[in-house]
N, C-alpha and C positions, 0 to 999 in steps of 0.2 A: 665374304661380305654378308651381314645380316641387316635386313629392311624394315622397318615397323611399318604399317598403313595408319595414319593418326586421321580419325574426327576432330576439325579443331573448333573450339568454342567462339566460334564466329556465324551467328544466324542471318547467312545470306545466301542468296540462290546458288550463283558460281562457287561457291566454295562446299555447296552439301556434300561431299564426298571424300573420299580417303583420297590423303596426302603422303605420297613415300618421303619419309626422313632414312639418313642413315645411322646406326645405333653405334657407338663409338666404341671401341675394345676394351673399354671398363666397364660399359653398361650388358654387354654381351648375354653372359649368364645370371644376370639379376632381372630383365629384362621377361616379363609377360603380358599378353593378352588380358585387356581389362585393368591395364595400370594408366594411372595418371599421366601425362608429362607434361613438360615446357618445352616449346616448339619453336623456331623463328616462323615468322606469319610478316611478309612485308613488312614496316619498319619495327616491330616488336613481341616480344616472346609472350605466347600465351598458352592457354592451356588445351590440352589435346588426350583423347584417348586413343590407347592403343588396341585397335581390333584385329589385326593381322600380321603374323611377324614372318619371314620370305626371304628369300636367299638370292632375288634378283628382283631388279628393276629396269622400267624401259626408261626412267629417268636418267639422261646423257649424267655421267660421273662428275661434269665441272658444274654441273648444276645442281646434285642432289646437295641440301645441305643436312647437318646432325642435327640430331636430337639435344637440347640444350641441357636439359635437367630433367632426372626422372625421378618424381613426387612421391612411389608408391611401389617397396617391393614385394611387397602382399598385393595382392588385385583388388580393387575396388567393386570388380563386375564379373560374376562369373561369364563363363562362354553362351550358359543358357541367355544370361544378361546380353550380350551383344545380339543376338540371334534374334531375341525377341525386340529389340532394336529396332535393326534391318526390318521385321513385320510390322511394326507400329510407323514404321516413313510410311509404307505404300500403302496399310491399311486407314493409317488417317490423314493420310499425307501431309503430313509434318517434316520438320528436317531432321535428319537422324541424330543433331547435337543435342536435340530439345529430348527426344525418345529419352536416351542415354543420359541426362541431369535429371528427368522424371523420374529415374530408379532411385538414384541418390540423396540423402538428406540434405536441409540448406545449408548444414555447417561445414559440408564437402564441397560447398563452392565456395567458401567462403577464404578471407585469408586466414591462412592457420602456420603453426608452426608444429614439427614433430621432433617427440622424443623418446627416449629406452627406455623401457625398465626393466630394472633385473625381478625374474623371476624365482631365483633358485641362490642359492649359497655362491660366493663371487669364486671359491677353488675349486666349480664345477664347473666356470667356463672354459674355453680356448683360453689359453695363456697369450695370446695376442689383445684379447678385449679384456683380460682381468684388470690393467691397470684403471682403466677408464672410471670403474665402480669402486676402485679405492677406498674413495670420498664419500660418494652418495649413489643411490639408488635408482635416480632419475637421471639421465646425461642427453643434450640436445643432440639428435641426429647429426648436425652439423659435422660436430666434432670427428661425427666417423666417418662422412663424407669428405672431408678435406684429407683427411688422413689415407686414405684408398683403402678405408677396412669393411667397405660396406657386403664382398663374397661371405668374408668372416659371418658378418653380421646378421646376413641371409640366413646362413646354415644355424647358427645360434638362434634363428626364430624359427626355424624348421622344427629346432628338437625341442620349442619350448624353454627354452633357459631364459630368453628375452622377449619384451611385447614393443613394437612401437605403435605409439598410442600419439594421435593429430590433438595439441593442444591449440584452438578455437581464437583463434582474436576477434573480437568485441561478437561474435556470432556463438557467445557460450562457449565455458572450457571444460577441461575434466575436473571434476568437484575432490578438493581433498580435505581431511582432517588429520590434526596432529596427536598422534599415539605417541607410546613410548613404548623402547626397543631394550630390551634386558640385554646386559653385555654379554656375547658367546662364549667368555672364558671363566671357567671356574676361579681357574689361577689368581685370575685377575681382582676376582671378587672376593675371594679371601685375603689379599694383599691388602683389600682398600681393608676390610674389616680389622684386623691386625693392628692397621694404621690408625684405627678413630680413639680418640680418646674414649675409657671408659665411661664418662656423664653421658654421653652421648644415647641412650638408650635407645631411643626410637630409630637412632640411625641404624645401629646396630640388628635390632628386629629387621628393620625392611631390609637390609643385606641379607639375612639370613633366608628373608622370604624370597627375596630374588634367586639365592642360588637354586630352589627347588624350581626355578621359569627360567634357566639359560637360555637366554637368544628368542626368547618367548617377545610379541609385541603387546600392547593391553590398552583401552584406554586410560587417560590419567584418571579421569573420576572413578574405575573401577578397580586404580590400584588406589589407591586415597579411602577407599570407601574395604575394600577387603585388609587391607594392611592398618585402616586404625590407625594413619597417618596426617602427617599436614605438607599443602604444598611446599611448606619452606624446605621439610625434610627432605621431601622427596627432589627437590632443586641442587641443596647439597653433597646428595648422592649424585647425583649427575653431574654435580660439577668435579667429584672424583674419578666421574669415568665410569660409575656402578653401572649406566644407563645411556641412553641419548634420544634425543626426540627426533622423531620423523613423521616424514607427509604419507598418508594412504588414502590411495586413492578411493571414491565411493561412488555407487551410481544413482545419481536422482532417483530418488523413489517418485513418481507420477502417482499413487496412488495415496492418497489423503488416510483411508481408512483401514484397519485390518478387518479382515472378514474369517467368518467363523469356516471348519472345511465341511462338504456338504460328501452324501456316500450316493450311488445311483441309485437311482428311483425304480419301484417294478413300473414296467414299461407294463402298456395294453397290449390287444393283441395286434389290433392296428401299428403301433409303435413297433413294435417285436417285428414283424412282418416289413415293414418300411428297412428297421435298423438290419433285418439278414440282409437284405438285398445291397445294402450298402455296405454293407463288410465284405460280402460276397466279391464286391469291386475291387474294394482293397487290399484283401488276402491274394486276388488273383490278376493283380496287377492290369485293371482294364481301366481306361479314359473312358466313364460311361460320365452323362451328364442326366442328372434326377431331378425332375423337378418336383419336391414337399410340396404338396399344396393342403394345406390343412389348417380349419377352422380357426377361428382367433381362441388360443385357451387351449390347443389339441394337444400341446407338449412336445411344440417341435424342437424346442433349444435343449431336453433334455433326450431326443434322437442327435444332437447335433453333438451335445454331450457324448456320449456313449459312443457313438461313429471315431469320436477324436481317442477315446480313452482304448480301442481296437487299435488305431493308427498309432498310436504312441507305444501298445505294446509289438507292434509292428518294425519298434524304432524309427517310425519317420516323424515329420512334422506337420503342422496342418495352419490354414489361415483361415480366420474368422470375420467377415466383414461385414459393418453393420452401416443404414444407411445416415445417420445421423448424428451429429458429435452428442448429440442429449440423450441420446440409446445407450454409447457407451460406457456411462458410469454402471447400471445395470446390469449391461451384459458383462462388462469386463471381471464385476464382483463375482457374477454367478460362474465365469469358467475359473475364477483365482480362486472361488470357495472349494472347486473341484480339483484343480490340478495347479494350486499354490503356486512356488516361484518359476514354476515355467513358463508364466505367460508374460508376454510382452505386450504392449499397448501401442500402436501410433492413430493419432488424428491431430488436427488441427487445433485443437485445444491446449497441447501441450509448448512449453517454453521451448525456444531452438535447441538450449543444452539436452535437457529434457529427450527430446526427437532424438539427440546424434545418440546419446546415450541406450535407448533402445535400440536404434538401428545398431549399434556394435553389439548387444547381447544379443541379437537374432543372427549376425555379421559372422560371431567368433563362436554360434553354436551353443548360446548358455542356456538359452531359453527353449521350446518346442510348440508352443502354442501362439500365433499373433491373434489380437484379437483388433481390431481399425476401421476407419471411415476407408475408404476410394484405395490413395492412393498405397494402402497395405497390403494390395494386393502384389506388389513389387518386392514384397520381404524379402531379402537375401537369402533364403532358407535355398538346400542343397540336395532336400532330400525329402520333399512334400508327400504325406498322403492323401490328403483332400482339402480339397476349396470346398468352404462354404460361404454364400449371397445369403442373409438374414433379408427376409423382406426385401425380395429381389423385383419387385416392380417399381422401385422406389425410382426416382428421375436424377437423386446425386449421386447414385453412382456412374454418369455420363460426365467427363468433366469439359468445361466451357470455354475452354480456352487451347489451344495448339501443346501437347500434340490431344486431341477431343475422342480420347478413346473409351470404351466402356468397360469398365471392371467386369464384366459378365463376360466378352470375349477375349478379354486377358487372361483370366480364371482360366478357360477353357481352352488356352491355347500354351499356358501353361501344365494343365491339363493333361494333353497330348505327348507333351517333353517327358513327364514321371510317371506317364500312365496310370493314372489314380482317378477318385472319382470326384466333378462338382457335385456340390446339392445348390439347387436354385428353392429357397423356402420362402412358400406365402400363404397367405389367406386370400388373397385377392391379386394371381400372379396377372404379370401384363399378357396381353392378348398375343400377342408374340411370342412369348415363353408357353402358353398355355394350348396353342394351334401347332407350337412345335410336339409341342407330347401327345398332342391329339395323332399328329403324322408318324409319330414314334422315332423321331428324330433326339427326344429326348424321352428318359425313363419317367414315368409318371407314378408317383406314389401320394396316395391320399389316404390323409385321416380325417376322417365325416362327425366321430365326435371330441369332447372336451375331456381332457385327462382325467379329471374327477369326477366325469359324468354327470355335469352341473346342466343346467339346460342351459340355451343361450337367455341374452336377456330380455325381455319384452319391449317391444319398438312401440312409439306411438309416432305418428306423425302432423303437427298441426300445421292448419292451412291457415296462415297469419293474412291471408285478405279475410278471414271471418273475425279473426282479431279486431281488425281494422273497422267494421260492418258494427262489431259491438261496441264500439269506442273504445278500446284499449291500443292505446297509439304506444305503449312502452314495449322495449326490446325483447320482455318479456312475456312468455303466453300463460295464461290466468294458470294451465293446466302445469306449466314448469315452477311456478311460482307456488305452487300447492306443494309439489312434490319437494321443491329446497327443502321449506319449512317443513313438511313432515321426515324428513333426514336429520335436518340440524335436530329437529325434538327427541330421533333416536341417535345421536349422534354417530351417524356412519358420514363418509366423505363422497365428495359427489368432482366429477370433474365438468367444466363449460369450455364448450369450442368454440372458438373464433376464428377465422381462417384472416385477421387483417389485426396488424400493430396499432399502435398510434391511438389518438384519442377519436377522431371521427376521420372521413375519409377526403371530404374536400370540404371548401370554406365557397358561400357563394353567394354575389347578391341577392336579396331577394325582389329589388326593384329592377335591374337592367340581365340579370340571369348571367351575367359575368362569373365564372369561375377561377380562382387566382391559381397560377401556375405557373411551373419551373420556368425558369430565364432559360433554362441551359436545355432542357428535355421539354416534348412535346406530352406532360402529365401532370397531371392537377398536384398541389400540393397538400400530405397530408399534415394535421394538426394535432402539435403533441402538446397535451395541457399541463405534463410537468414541468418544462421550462418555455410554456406559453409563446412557442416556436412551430412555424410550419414547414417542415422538411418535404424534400424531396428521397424517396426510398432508393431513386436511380443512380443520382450522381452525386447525393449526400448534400447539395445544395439547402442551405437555412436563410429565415427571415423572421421578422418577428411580426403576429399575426398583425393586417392593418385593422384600425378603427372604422374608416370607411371606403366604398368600394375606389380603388384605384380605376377604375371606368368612370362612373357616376356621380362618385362623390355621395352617395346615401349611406347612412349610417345601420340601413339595414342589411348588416351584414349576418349571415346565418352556417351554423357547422349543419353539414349533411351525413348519411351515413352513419357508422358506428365502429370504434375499433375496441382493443383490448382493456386501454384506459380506461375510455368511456364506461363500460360495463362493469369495471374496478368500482368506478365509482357510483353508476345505478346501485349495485348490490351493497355497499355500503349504507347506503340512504335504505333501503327495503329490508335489509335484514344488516341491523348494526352488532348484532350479536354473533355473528360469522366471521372468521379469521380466514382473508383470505392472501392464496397467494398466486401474485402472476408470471406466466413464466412466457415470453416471448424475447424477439433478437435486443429488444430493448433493457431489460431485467438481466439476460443472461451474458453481457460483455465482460464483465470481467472472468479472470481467469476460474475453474471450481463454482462458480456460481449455480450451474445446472446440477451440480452435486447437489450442494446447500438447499437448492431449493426441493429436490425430490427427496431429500433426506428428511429434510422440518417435514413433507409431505407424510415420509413413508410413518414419520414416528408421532406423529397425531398431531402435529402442532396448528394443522390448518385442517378450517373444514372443507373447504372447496379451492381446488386448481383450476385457476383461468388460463389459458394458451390458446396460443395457436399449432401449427401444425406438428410441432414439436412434441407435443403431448401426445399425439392421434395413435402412437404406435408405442410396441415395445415394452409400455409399463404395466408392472404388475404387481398392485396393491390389496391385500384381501379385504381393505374396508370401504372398495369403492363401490355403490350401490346404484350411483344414477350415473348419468351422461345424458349432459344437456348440450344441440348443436344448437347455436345459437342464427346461424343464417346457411341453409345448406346451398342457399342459390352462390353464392361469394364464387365457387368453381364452377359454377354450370354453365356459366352465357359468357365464359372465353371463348374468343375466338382462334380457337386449338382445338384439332378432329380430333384430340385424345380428350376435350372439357368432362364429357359422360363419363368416360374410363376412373379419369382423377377421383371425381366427385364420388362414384362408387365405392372407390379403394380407401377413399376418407371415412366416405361414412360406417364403412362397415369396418374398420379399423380401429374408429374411435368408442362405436358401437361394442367393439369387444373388451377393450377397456374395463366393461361392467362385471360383475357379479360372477367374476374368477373362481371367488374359494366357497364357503359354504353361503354367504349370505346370496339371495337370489338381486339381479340387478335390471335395473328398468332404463330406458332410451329414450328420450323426446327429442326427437327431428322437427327444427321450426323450419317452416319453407312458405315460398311464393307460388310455385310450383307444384306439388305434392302430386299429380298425375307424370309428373315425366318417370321415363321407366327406371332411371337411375336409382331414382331415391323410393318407388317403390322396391326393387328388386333390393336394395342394401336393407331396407326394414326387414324383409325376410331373410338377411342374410344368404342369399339363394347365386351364387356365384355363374353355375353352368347355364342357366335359364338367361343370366345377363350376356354370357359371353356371346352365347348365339344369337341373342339379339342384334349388339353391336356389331359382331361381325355381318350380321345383313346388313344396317347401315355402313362399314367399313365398304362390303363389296359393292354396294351400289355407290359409293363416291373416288372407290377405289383411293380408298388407302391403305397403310400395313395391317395386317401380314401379306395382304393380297399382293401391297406393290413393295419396293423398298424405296425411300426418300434421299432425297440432298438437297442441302439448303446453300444457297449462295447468299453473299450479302455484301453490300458494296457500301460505302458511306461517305463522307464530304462533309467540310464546312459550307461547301456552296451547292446550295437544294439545285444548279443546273448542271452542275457537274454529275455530282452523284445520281443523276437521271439518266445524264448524256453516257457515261459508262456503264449504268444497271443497262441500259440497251444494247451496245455494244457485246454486253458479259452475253446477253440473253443472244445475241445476231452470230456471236462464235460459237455457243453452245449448238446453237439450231445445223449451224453448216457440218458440225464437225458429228455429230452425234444420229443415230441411226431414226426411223420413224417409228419404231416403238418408243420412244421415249418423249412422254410427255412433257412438255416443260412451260409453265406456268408465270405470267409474270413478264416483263418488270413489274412491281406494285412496291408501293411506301409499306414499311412493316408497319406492324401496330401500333410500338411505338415510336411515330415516324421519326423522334428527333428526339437524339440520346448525348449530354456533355456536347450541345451543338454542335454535334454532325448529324445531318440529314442523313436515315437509312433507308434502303431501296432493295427488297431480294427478289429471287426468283424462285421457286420450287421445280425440282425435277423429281418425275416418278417414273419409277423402270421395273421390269419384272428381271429382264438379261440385256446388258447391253455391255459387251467385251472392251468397248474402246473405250467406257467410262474414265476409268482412274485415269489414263494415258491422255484423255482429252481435257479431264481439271488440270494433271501435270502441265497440259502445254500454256493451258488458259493462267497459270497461277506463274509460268516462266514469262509469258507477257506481261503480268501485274507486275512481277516484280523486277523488271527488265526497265517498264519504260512509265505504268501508270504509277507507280508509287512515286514518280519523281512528283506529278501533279498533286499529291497528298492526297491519293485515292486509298482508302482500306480496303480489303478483300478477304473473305473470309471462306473457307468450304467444309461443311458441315455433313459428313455422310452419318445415315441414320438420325436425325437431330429429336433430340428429348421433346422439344417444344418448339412449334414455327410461329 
């Protein structure tokens, strides 16, 4: 008797666990760890992984039932796959169904159907499967399944002779095009020849061209185009048999543009010294974790480079993750310039075909390099030498929804499985990552200067309340306003930050001070002057702006604020002779569009780039000379203990930006502020000086690195419920949990009311506390035992990005 244990795709409490099915004596030796199946599940069959296969069960025999259908006889999940599973429930406690579909592309959950293909000549198969390919090239799995050839079928995708490949219903399929296939017999080809009438000329030629490509495939246009032909001819000959058309398959290409190949750069000595110490890892098989911390401009991705091109001649693989889908056109070009078709691409920009079809060249070993936003850290790769975090203080690589794990403890726990080494790289790493290398928990490698030995660029900071004092009430400061126009007159490119979309920020009376705001969310709404619409950024809620105040009825209604638009269109009016382009969530929805835009960027067609935070990092343009922030206060007065940290890591991010290649580059910081330590400390670029500061405010309010966090958060449509349970959450945390553990709260989140439901969290901070996880499990078995019936939501967030 053999057992599978199945995870089945049912996200509910009583069911988080393995299910003994029994495997039935057809399915026996086809039958692995990390395959698909179809299950009975109370009244009907769904989908299940198989994580453990057993030769005994305590399940009574009249009661085990079979396994219905099994999906997949190639594994979908390696065993490291399942492993890391099981650590992603307890470490973010999640349900292990959620862990295990997070590995997987959406087209693998999708309906699909599968089929053959033959890989090899049909007289090399078993003489059992030869008749199947007769006909054609492709055959539906079905076919073998009914027939009981599927052992056969196994072994024939063992040695390579066959692929089965999951064709996508409406969730993207395999892309084919139709070639043509030169007949494999001579015989046959001189027969037709013999046969054509003499007028025939052109037929004649392309038979004779054919015989020197027996069984050869070609596209049509480039036998058309080599042979000096017309398609009539060539249709003719096919319909003698000379030929026959067929489907081959292609894989999405995701990349728009070809790139030129680039050779390694001499490294510094700083670089040289950083890149031993990490080969050193890799040659000798150690899980060290490094944190790069080095200047904006120091040449870290060309260490990141060279680390990879050691690994690869190591024969392993390596993953590259960057934190944002408008990073990845850049970076993805600069590793494809280096190490061409090896690299794969996944992020959220991509079509779902797109997605599966990378995930199978990582899947089936074609590729060696991923280069991804988050969740690439998941890549099916078998045989990794190093993880690299591009701008590893970045907050998306935490993700926000179940299971809320961090790419940074993935990497590294990863890591651990292949013995190789992360690099954590920044200019500005998080205080966490940067206290760990301080304790030597992690390796610390720094480069202090700029690969081409540029100096950084000159900071200026204005204090826009003297702005204000002078009368210049516009967005802009006299001193930025100087510096554009001296740029446009040498035509070099300049970028502007904004850290806010939209055309101003709220809309508000100016007679009763009424502010117009979301139905649905407790937040103002912002005002977008392209389709003279005031959206909510929360719940995507729209309106179209009023005429006068829905309080008062005054017709003094007034925009506040400033966003991306708005500044679109000051700069048009001030300088009409600038071509600009803006790049935020609004500009970049459609699919390529952050290409398009850093492209017309890169190649002169704009003189200045407006964005928001999208811009701040990553780009690297040699004709960019200024950087103008246009509000540094927008992250400072969150109320989030990280506000300083963000504000820091922007400014001096966007700060680098400048004056990369030969030309020298200048900063202007507009602020309300200009004595808080953040935004002096980012002028100087002065990282160490910052950290120690905020870690003395960190230790006197006690938060990380000092403590560790967890965020609870409970919500309701009815603001007395979702109180009456925040207290409740907060009265069983207190009894169950020890007195080192601070716990904070109940309090309304910030933003108390989101898609109207009232939010309420609590904060917990602990340096050790052993019954933690074990006392969220029991608190998260009562929410979902008895308050979810009231339509209570519950959420548990360890280590959270942002409270």
């Amino acid at each position: 008797m053999k057992v599978a244990e199945v995870i089945v795709d049912v996200s509910a409490y009583p069911i988080d666990r393995p299910f003994d099915y029994l495997i039935p004596e057809e399915m026996q030796e086809l039958i692995e760890m990390g395959c698909r199946v179809k299950v009975p599940f109370g009244p009907r069959n769904v989908l299940g992984f198989v994580t453990e296969i057993k030769d005994t069960t305590e399940v009574p025999v009249d009661k085990i039932k079979s396994l219905s259908q099994l999906l997949d006889i190639t594994p979908v999940l390696t065993t490291e796959m399942l492993k890391l599973a099981k650590w992603l429930k307890t470490e973010t406690i999640c349900y292990e169904i959620d862990a295990l579909q997070v590995m997987l592309p959406s087209a693998l959950r999708a309906k699909y159907e599968k089929q053959v293909s033959l890989l090899t000549d049909v007289e090399q198969l078993p003489i059992l499967l030869q008749p199947y390919f007769q006909r054609a090239t492709k055959v539906n799995y079905k076919a073998f399944e009914k027939d009981g050839m599927l052992h056969d079928l196994k072994r024939a995708v063992k040695d390579k002779q066959l692929v089965i490949e999951n064709i996508v219903k409406q969730k993207g399929n395999i892309k084919e095009i139709r070639k043509v296939k030169i007949n494999e017999s001579i015989e046959t080809l001189q027969k037709i020849l013999g046969n054509i009438s003499k007028r025939a000329r052109k037929q004649q030629q392309l038979l004779q061209w054919m015989m020197n490509h027996v069984g050869e495939v070609f596209d049509l246009q480039d036998i058309l185009t080599d042979t000096n032909t017309s398609q009539a001819v060539l249709q003719a000959v096919i319909e003698y048999g000379g030929a026959e058309f067929v489907q081959e398959e292609v894989y999405r290409d995701p990349f728009s543009k070809e790139v030129k190949k680039t050779i390694s750069l001499n490294l510094t000595d700083e670089q040289e010294n950083a890149l031993q110490k990490i080969t050193n890892s890799i040659k000798n098989r150690i899980s060290e974790t490094f944190l790069l911390h080095g200047i904006t401009g120091s040449g870290k991705t060309e260490v990141y480079l060279q680390a990879i091109e050691q690994c690869l001649l190591e024969g392993k693989e390596a993953i590259v993750l960057v934190p944002e889908i408008s990073l990845t056109p850049q970076m993805t070009d600069r590793f494809r310039s280096r190490f061409g078709e090896l690299v794969a691409v996944m992020h959220s920009g991509l079509s779902v075909g797109e997605k599966y079809d990378e995930w199978r060249k990582i899947h089936e070993g074609k590729v060696k390099v991923v280069v991804g936003a988050r969740s690439a850290v998941f890549a099916p790769f078998r045989n990794v030498g190093i993880f690299i975090l591009d701008e590893e203080h970045e907050s998306t690589y935490k993700q926000e929804d179940a299971p809320r794990y961090h790419a940074r403890d993935v990497a590294i726990w990863r890591s651990e499985y292949y013995q190789c080494p992360v690099i954590l790289g920044s200019a500005t790493p998080s205080l966490e990552s940067f206290a760990r290398a301080k304790k030597n928990v992690y390796t610390l490698l720094t480069l202090k200067e700029r690969a081409l030995k540029q100096s950084l660029p000159t900071v200026h900071v204005v204090d826009m309340r003297n702005e204000l004092k002078n009368g210049n009430r516009s967005m802009f400061s006299e001193s930025l306003v100087e510096a554009i126009r001296t740029r446009l007159e040498k035509k070099e490119q300049m970028v502007l930050f904004l850290n806010r979309r939209g055309y101003s920020s709220f809309v508000m009376c100016r007679d009763c001070g009424t502010v117009v705001q979301c139905e649905n969310c407790d937040i103002s709404l912002t005002y977008h002057r392209s389709n003279e619409k005031l959206k909510c950024h929360y719940c995507g809620y729209e309106q179209r702006v009023p005429k006068t105040c829905p309080q008062c009825q005054s017709d003094h209604i007034r925009y506040f604020g400033t966003g991306t638009q708005k500044v679109e269109e000051e700069l048009t009016k001030l300088f009409p002779e600038a071509k600009v382009l803006r790049m935020d969530v609004d500009t970049t929805k459609t699919k390529g569009s952050h290409e398009e835009i850093l492209e017309a960027f890169g190649k002169g067609h704009a003189d200045i780039l407006l964005g928001t935070q999208m811009i701040a990092k990553g780009l690297d343009f040699p004709n960019i000379t200024l950087v103008g922030v246009l509000s540094a206060d927008t992250s400072l007065h969150l109320p989030d203990f990280r506000s300083a940290e963000k504000t820091f890591q922007l400014l001096t991010q966007v700060s680098g930006r400048a004056g990369r290649h030969q030309l020298p580059g200048e900063v202007i910081i507009q602020t309300y502020t200009p004595e808080h330590y953040a935004i002096e400390l980012a002028k100087e670029q002065q990282y160490e000086p910052f950290y120690e500061r905020e870690m003395w405010m960190r230790h006197q309010a006690g938060y990380p690195p000092y403590y560790y966090l967890a965020l609870v958060q409970i919500s309701h449509e009815d603001i007395m419920l979702a109180s009456e349970y925040a207290q409740k959450t907060v009265d069983f945390l207190r009894s169950n949990l020890s007195f080192n553990v601070s716990i904070i709260g109940p309090t309304a989140s910030s933003i108390s009311r989101v898609q109207n439901r009232y939010r309420y969290q609590c904060l917990i901070k602990y340096k050790v506390e052993p019954n933690l996880i074990e006392t969220f499990i029991q608190l998260i078995k009562l929410y979902r035992s008895d308050w979810i019936k009231k339509g209570i939501l519950l959420t548990v967030d360890l280590n959270p990005s942002s409270i």
